[in-house]
ROPA-239012 format. One record per residue: x, y, z of N, C-alpha, C, O in turn. Coordinates in steps of 0.05 Angstrom, whole numbers, plus 5000, padded with zeros to 4 digits. Layout:
<pts>
XYZXYZXYZXYZ
...
</pts>
This chain:
<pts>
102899125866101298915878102898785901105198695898
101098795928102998665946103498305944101798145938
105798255949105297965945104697735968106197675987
103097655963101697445987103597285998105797295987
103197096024103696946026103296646021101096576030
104296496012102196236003102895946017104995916028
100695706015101495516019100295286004099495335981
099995106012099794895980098694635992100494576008
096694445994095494316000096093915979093893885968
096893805976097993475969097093305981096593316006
096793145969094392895981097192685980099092665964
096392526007098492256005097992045984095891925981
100491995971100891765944099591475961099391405985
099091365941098091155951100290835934100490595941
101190955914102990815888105790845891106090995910
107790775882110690835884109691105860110191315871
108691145834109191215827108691575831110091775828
105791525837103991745852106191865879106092105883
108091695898110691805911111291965895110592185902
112891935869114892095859113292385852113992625858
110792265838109892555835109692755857110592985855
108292645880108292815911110692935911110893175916
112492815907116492895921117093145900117393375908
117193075876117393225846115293475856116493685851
113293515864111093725863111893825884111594065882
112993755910114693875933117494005929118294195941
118593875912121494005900121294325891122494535896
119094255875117994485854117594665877119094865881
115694605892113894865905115695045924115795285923
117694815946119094835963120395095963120395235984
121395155943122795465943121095635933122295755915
118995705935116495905937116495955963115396165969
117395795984117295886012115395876021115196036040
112695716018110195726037110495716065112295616079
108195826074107795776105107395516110107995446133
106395356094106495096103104594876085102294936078
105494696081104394476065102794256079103694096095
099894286067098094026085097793876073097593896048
097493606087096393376069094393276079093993236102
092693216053090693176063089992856076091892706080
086392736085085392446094083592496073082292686064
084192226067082692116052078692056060077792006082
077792076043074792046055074791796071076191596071
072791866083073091656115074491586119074591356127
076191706118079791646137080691476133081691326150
080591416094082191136090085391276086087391146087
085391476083089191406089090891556107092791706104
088691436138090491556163092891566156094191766152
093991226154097191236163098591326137100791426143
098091326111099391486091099091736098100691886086
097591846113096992226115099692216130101692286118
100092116162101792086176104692116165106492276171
104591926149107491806144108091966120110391956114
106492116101106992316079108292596092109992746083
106692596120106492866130109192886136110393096130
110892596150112992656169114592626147116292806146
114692486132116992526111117392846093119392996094
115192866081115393236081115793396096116993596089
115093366116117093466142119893496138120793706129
121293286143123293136143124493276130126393406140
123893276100125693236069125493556064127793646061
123993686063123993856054124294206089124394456090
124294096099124394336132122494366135121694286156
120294506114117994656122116094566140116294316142
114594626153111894646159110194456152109794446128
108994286168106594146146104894106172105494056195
101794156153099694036173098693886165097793936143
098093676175096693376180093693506175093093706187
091993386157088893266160087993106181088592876176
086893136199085492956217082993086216082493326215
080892816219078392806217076592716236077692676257
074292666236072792536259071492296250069792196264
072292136218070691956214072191706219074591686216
070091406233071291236230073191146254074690956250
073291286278075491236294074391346322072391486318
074991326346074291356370075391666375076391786357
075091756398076592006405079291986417080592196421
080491646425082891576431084191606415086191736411
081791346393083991376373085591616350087691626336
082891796355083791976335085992236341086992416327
086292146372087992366388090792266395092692386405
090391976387092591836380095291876361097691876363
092991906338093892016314094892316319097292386321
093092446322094392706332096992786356097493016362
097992606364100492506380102592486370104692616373
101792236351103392196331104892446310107092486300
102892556311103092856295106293026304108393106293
104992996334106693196345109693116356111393236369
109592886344112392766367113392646339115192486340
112292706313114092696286114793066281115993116260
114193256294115293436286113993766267114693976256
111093586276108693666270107093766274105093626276
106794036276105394186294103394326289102794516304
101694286266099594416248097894226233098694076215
094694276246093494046243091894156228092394396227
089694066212087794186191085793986205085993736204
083994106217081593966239078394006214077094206208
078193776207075393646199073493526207074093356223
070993556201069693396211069393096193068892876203
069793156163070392906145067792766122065392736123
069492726107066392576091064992346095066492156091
062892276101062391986104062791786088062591736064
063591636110064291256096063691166073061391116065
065791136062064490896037061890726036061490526049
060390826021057390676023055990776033053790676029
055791006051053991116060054291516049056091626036
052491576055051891916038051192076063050192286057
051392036094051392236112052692126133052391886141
054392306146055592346161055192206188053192296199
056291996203055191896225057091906244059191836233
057491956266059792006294060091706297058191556298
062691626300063291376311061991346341061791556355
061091066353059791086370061691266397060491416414
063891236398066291346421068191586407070391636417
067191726381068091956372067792156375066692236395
068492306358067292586359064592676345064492616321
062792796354060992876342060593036323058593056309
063393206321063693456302065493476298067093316309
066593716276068793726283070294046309072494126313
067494106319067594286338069294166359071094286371
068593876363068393816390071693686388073093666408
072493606357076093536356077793816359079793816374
076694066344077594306350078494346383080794376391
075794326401076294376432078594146439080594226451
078393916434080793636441083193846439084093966459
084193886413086393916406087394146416089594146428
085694386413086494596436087094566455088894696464
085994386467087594326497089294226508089294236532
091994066490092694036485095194236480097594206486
094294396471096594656472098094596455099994726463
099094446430100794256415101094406393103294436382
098494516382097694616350097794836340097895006357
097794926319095995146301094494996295095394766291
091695056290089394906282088195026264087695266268
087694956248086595016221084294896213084294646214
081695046201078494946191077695026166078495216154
075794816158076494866131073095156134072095146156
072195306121070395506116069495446088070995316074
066895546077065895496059064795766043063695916059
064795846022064796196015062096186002060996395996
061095935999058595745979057795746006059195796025
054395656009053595466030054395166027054395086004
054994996045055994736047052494596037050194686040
053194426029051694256016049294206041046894216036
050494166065048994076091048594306105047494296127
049494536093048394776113045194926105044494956082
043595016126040695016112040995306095039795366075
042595426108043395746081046095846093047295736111
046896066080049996256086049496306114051096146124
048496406130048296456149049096226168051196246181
047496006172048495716186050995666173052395516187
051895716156054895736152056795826168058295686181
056896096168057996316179057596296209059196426222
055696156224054496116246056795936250058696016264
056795646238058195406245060795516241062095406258
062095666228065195766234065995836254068095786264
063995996262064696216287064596006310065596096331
063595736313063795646333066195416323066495216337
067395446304069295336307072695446316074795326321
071595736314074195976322073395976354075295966370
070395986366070895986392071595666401071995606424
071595516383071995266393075995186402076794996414
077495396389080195426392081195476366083195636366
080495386343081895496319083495706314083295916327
085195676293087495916292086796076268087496306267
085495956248085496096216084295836206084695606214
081795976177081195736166082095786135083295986126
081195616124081695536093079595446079078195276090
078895556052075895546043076395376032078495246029
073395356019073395105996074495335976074895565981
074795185954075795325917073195495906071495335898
072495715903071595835885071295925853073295885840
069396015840071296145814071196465820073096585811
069596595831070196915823070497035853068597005868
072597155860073997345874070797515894071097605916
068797515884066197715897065097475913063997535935
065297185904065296935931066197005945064897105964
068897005946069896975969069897335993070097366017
069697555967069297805980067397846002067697926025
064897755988061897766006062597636029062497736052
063397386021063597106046065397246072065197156095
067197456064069797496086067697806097067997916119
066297856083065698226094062998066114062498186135
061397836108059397746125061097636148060597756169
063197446150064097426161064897586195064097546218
066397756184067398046195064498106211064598076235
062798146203059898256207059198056233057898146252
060197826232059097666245060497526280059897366298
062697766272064797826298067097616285068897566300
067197536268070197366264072297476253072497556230
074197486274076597696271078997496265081397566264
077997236261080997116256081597066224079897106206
084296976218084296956186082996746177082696536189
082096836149080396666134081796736108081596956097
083996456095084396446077083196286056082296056057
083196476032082096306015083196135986084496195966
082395955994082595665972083395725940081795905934
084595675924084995645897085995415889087995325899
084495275869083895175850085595125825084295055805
088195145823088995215792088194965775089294745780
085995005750084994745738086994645727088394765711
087094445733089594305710087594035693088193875676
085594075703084093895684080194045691078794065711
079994085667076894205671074494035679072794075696
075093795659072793615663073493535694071493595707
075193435708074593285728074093515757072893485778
075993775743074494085766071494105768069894175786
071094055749067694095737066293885756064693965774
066993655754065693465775065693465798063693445812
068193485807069193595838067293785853066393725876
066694055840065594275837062694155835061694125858
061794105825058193985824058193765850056393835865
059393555861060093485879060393625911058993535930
061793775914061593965933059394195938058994315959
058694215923056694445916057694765909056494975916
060394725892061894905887059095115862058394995841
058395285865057495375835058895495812060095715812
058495315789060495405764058695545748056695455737
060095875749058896135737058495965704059795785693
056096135695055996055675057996125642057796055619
059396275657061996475629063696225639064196065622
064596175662066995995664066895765650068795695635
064595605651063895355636064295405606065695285591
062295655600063195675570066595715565067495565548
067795855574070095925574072395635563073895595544
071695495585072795135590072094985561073194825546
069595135560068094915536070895045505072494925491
069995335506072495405481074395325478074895215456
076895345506078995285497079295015498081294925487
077994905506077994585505078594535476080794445470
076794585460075294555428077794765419078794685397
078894955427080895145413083995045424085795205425
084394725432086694705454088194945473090694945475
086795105484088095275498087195215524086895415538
086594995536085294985564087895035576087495105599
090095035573092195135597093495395600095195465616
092395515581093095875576090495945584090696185588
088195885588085895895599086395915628086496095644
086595595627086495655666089395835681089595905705
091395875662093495935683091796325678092096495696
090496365657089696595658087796715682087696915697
086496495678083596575706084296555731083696715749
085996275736087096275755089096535769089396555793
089996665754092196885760090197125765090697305781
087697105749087397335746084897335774084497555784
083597135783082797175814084097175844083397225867
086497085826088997105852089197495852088797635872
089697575836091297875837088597985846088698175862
085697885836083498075842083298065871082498255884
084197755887084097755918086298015931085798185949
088497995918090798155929090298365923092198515928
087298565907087398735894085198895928084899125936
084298635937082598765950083398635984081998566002
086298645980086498626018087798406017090098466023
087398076011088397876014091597816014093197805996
091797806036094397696036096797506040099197516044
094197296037095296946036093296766016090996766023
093696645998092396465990093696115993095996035998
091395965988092595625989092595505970090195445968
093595425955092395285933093494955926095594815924
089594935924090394635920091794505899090994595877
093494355897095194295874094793985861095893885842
093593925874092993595864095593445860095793255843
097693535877099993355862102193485839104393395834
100893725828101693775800102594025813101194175826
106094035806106994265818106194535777105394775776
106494445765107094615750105394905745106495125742
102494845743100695065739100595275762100595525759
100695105793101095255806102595485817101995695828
104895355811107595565802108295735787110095895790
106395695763106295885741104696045760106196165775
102496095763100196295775100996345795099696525806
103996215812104696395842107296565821107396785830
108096555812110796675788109096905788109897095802
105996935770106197155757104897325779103597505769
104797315796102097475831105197505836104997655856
107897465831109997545852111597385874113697465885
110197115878111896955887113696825874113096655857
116396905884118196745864120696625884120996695907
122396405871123596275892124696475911124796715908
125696335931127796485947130496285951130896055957
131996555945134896365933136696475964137096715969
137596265978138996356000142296525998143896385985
142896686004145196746003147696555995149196565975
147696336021149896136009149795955983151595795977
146896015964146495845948148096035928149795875918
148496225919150496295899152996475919153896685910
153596395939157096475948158996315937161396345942
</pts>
């Protein structure tokens, strides 16, 4: 089995304590060697300046790679290119371009009056710019707001001619998601990478919500599956199982990068990059 390349996705702490976990779950991952670590914004862009200031310190602390979340909600096109400045003159060169969830209190999406309208139209900003790798997120599901798969697959493709470099899906559960989604794709002239998203559950009930929320669909064996070992305490020999075992089915059929979201929690994820073949990398001078 060839072994992928991977990278790992952390939301900015908002707590001293929620810090340690972020730093602790970066420790962990750091010598797996990802291509690069994003963090995410918060819905309606409540934690610009924690995304920022998470981003540049992971930067910082650890060498690697990190790309910033920027969004289009809540902020002007100054301001949000502002932010994206900021990005680049902390050392930061890889942006994850959204269009964003809507505002607290409200349930659809509205363009600030002096923003962006999409996130097509932050994609073209930032390209021009010349500053980035740019990164979009893709959906292997139809998006909740898309009228079917096709207006999906439509709205990507104008976000790769819009300048994009590679996107990143939402989380799936079975490996033939994301297969169909990449062979329509292809079909549809998109020749750039499209990596896909993983999930490792570290908690069922609140995946389960997340997942009905997004419009993720939860197969009906998986739920039962959750429901057993729950009731049999095996939910974590469960998920590091499924989890591993749609990772190797992606690498079984071509894939050769996955992302996975980690919520913070280095441990499961590491298990399921351990057993696919990613394992630290120990530098020469570390045992001379």
């Amino acid at each position: 089995m060839t072994t992928p390349a991977v990278s790992f996705e952390v939301f900015p702490p908002r707590t001293v304590g929620a810090a340690f976990k972020l730093w602790d779950a970066a420790q962990a991952l750091a010598p797996l060697a990802p291509r690069f670590f994003s963090v995410t914004y918060g819905a309606g862009g409540t934690t610009r300046d924690l995304t920022h200031d998470s981003a540049h310190v992971l930067h910082r602390t650890s060498g690697l790679p990190v790309a910033g979340h920027l969004t289009c909600v809540g902020a002007s096109r100054a301001e949000t290119m502002d932010v994206a400045e900021k990005f680049a003159e902390a050392g930061i060169k890889d942006i994850v371009a959204l269009r964003g969830d809507p505002q607290a209190g409200t349930d659809k999406f509205a363009p600030h009056p002096e923003g962006f309208a999409d996130s097509c139209e932050l994609i073209e900003a930032l390209a021009k710019t010349g500053k980035f790798t740019i990164r979009v997120g893709a959906y292997p599901d139809p998006h909740p707001e898309a009228a079917d798969q096709q207006a999906n697959i439509d709205w990507l493709k104008r976000k790769f001619d819009a300048g994009a470099d590679e996107a990143l899906t939402q989380f799936f559960f079975e490996a033939d998601t994301f297969l169909r989604f990449r062979d329509a794709c292809v079909k549809a002239g998109i020749d750039k990478p499209i990596t896909p998203g993983i999930l490792p559950v570290v908690n069922w009930t609140s995946a389960r919500k997340f997942a009905v929320k997004c419009g993720t669909p939860i197969p009906e064996w998986v739920d039962q599956a959750y429901e057993a070992a729950i009731r049999d305490d095996r939910h974590d020999l469960l998920a590091q199982a499924l989890c591993t075992e749609l990772c190797s089915d992606l690498i079984d059929e071509g894939v050769d990068a996955l992302h996975f979201y980690t919520l913070n929690r280095a441990e499961l994820t590491r298990d399921v990059c351990r057993a696919i073949g990613v394992t630290p990398q120990v530098d020469l001078s570390d045992v001379a």
